[in-house]
N, C-alpha and C positions, 0 to 999 in steps of 0.2 A: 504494500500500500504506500504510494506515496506519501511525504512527510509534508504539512502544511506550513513547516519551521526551519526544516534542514533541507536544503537544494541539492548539496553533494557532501560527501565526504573523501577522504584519503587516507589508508593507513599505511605506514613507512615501516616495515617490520623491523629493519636494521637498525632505526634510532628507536621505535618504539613510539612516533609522532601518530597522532591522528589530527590531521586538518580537516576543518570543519569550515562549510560554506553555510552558510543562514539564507531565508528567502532574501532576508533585507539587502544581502550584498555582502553584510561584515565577514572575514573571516578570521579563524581562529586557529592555535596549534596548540595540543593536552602533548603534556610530551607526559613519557614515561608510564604510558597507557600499556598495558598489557595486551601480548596479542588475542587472550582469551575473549578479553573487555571489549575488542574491536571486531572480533568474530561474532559475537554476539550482538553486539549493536546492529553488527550488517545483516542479522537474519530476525531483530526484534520487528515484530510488528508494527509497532508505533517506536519509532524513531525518537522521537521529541520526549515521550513519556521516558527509557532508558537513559537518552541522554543526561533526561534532567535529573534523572536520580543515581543514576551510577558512573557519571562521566563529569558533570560539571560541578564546578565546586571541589570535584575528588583528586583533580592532578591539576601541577602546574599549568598554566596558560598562558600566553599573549598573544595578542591581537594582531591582526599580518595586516602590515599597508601599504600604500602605493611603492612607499620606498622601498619594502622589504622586495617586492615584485622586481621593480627593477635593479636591484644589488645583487639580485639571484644567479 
């Protein structure tokens, strides 16, 4: 089912990132996300529900912007 919160996401297995797209645009990187956490997120039903309770808030973050885009 699509997510009415989460547009895309990304998991990096090698650093353990998950990048996260929002409908709004913003996006995000949890590092140190386990690849269990990111396995399961990709087969939760509701997307937004999991996130918000076993992804946000639980591992570090910051927010990815224009410049991080272009430094990359």
């Amino acid at each position: 089912m699509p997510s009415t919160v989460i547009r895309r996401f990304f998991y990096d297995e090698t650093e353990g990132n998950l990048w996260v797209e929002f409908t709004t645009g913003r996006k995000y990187v949890y590092s140190g996300v386990p690849e269990e956490v990111a396995e399961t997120f990709r087969a939760a039903f509701s997307k937004g529900i999991y996130f918000n309770t076993r992804i946000r808030d639980c591992f570090p973050y910051r927010e990815v912007t224009r410049e991080d885009a272009t430094n990359s």
